[in-house]
C-alpha positions in Angstrom: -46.2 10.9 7.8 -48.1 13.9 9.0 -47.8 15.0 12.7 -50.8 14.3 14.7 -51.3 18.0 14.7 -51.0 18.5 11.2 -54.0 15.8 11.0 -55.9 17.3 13.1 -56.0 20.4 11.8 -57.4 19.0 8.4 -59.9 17.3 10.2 -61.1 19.8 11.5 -61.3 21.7 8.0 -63.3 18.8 6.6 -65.5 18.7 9.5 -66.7 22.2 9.1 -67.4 21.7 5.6 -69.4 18.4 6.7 -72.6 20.8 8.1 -75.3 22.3 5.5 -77.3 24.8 7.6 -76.2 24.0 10.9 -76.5 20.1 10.8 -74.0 17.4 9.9 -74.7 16.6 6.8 -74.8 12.1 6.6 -74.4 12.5 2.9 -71.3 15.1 2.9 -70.0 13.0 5.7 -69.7 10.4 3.3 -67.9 11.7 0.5 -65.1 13.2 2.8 -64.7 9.2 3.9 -64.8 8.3 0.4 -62.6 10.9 -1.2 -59.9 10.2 2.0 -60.3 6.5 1.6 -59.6 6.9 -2.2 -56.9 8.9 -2.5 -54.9 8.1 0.2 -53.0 11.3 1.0 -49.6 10.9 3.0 -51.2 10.8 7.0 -54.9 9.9 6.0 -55.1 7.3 8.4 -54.6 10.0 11.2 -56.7 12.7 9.2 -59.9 9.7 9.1 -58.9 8.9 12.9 -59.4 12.5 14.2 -62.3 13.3 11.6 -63.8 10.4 13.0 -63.5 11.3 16.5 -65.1 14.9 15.7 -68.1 13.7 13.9 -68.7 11.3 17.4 -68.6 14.0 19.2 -71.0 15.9 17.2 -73.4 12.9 17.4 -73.3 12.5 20.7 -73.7 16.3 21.7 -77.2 16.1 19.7 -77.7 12.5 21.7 -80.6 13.0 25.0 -80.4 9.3 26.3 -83.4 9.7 29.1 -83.4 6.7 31.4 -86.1 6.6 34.5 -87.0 3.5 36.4 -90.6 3.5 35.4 -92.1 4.5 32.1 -93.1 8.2 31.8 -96.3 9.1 30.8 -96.7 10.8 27.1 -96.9 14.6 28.6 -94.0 14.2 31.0 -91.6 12.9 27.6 -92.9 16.2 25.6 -92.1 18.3 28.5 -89.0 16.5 29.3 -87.7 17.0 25.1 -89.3 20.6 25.0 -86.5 21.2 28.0 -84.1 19.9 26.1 -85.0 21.4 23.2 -85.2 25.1 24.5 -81.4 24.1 26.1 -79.8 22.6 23.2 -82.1 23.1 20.3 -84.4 22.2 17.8 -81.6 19.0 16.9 -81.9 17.2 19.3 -82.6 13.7 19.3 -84.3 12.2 22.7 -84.0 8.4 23.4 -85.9 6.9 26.4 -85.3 3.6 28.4 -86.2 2.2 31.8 -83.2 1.4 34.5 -84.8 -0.3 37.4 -81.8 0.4 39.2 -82.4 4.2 39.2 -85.1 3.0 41.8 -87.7 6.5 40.8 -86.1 10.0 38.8 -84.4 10.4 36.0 -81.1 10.8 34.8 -80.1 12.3 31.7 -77.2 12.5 29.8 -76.5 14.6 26.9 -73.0 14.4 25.3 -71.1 15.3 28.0 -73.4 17.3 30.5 -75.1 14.6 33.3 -78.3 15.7 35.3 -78.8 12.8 37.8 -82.1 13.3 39.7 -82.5 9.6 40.5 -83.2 8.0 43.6 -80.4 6.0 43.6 -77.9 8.9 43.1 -79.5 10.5 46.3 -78.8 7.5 48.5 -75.6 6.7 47.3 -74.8 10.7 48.2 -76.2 10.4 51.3 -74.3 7.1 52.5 -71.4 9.1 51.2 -72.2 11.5 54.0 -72.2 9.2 56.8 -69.0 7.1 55.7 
């Protein structure tokens, strides 16, 4: 059985081969899965896990999930995705909801960076302050 290091360092391998200009490439992802699932090299359970995990991560780093308690007007959404756009390029893929909860603001989370600008956040920082 291969070591979990040993896996993840072919994982890695075929996920760098899984972009075609600078984009994951859905198709090449594919055949990776497909020649893995097939021949069933020793470990290719572990190799597919951690592949897995990689391409997730990918996904989600190209992933704007916009939520504001209201729904934004046209020109605020363009300015809000040229913003993102200009920060994390041309890739990105914006998704908009509404979260009544959030009270007024936005929050915005892309893969692993959070800009919270909500109202909500603000009081719950500022009951923080006086507890």
């Amino acid at each position: 059985m291969k070591s979990s290091k040993e896996a993840l360092r072919t994982a890695k391998k075929l996920f760098a081969v899984s972009f075609v200009d600078g984009q994951l490439d859905l198709p090449t992802v594919q055949k990776v899965v497909k020649k893995l699932s097939e021949s069933k090299p020793r470990g290719y359970l572990g190799v597919v896990n951690a592949y897995w995990r990689l391409i997730q991560l990918e996904v989600k780093k190209n992933r704007a999930v916009i939520e504001s308690a209201v729904e934004l007007e046209p020109s605020v959404k363009e300015a809000v995705v040229a913003d993102l756009k200009k920060k994390y390029g041309e890739q990105i893929a914006p998704e908009f909801s509404i979260n009544p909860e959030l009270l007024g603001g936005m929050k915005i989370r892309v893969g692993s960076d959070v800009w919270d600008g909500s109202v909500k956040n603000r009081v719950e920082r500022l009951s923080e302050k006086f507890n």
